[in-house]
C-alpha positions as YAML, in Angstrom:
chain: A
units: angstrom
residues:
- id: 1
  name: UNK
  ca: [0.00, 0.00, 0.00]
- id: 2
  name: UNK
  ca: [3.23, 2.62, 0.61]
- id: 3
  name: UNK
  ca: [4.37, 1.68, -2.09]
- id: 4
  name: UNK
  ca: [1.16, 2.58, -4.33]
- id: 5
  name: UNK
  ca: [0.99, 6.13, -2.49]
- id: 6
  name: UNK
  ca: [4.04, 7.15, -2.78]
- id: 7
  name: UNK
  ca: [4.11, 6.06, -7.05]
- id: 8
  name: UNK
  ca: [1.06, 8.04, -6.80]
- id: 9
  name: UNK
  ca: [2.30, 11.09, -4.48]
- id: 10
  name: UNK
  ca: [-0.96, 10.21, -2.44]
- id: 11
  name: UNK
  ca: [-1.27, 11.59, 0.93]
- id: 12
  name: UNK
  ca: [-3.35, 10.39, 3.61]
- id: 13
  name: UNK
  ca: [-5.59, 12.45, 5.38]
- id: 14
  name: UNK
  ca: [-6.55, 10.96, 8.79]
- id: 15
  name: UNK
  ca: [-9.82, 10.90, 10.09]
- id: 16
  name: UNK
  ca: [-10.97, 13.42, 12.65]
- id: 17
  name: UNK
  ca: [-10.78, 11.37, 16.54]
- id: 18
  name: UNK
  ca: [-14.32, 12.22, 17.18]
- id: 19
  name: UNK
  ca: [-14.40, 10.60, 20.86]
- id: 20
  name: UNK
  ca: [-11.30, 8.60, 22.41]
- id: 21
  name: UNK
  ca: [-11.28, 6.29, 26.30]
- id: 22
  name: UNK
  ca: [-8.43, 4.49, 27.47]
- id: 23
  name: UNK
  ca: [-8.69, 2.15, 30.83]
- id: 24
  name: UNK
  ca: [-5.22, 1.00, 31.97]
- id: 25
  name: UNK
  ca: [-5.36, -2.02, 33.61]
- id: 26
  name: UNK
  ca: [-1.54, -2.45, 35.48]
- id: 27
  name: UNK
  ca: [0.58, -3.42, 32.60]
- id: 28
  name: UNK
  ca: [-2.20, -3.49, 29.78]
- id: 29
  name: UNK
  ca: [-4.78, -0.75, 28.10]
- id: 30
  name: UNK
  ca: [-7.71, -1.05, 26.24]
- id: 31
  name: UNK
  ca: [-8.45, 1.86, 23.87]
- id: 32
  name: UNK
  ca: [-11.64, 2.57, 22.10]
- id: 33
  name: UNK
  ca: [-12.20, 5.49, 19.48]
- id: 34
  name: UNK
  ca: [-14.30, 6.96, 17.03]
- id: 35
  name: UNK
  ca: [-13.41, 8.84, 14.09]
- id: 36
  name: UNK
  ca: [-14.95, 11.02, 11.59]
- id: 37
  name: UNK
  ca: [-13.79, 10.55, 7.98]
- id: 38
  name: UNK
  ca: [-14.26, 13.54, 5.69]
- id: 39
  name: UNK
  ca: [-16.53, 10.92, 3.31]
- id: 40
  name: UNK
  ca: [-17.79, 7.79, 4.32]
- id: 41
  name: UNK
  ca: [-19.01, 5.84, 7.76]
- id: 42
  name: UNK
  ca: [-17.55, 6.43, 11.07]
- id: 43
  name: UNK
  ca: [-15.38, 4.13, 12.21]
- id: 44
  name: UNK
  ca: [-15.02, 2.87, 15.42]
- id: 45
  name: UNK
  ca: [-11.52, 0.89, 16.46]
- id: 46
  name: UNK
  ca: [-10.89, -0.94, 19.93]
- id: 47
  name: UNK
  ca: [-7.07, -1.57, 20.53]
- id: 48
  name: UNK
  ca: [-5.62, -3.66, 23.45]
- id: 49
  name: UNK
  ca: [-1.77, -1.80, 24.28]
- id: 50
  name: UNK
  ca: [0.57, -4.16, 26.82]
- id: 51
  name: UNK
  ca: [3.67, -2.65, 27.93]
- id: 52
  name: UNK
  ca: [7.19, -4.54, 27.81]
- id: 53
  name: UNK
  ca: [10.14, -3.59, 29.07]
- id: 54
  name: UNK
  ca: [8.81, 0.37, 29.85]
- id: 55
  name: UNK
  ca: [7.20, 0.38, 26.12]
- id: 56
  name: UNK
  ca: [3.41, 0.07, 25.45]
- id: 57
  name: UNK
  ca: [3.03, -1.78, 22.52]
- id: 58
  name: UNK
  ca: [-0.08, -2.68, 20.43]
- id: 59
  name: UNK
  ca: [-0.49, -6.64, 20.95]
- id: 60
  name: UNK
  ca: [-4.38, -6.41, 19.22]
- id: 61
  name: UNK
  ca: [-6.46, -3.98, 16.83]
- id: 62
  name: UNK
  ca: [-9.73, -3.91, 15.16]
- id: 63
  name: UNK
  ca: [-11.38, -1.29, 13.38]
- id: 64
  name: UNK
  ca: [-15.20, -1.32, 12.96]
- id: 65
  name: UNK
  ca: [-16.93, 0.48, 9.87]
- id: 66
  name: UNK
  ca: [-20.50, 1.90, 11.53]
- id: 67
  name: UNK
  ca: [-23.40, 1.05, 9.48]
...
C-alpha cells in the first residue's frame, strides 16, 4: 500500500478522533475510538496496548466500519 501512495504522491488524510477512552489495567490498556472521515461511515476501532520492558506496545487492533 506505501508503495502505491508514494508512485502516486498520495497523501493520507486521517480521520478526525471524534471521541477517544483508554482504561489502563496495570501493565495493559484497552483503547476505544471513534473517528470522523471527511466521506464515508464512522469508524469505530478498539485496541488492546501491553507494555514490555517500559514500552506500550499494540499486541491487538480492530477497526469497525458503523453502518
Amino acid at each position: 500500500m506505501i508503495t502505491e501512495l508514494r508512485r502516486t504522491n498520495t497523501t493520507l488524510i486521517p480521520a478526525e478522533v471524534a471521541l477517544m477512552k483508554v482504561w489502563v489495567l496495570g501493565g495493559a490498556a484497552v483503547m476505544r475510538s471513534e473517528h470522523k472521515p471527511l466521506h464515508g461511515k464512522v469508524l469505530h476501532v478498539t485496541r488492546l496496548f501491553e507494555k514490555h520492558n517500559g514500552h506500550w506496545q499494540i499486541a491487538f487492533g480492530q477497526q469497525t466500519w458503523v453502518e
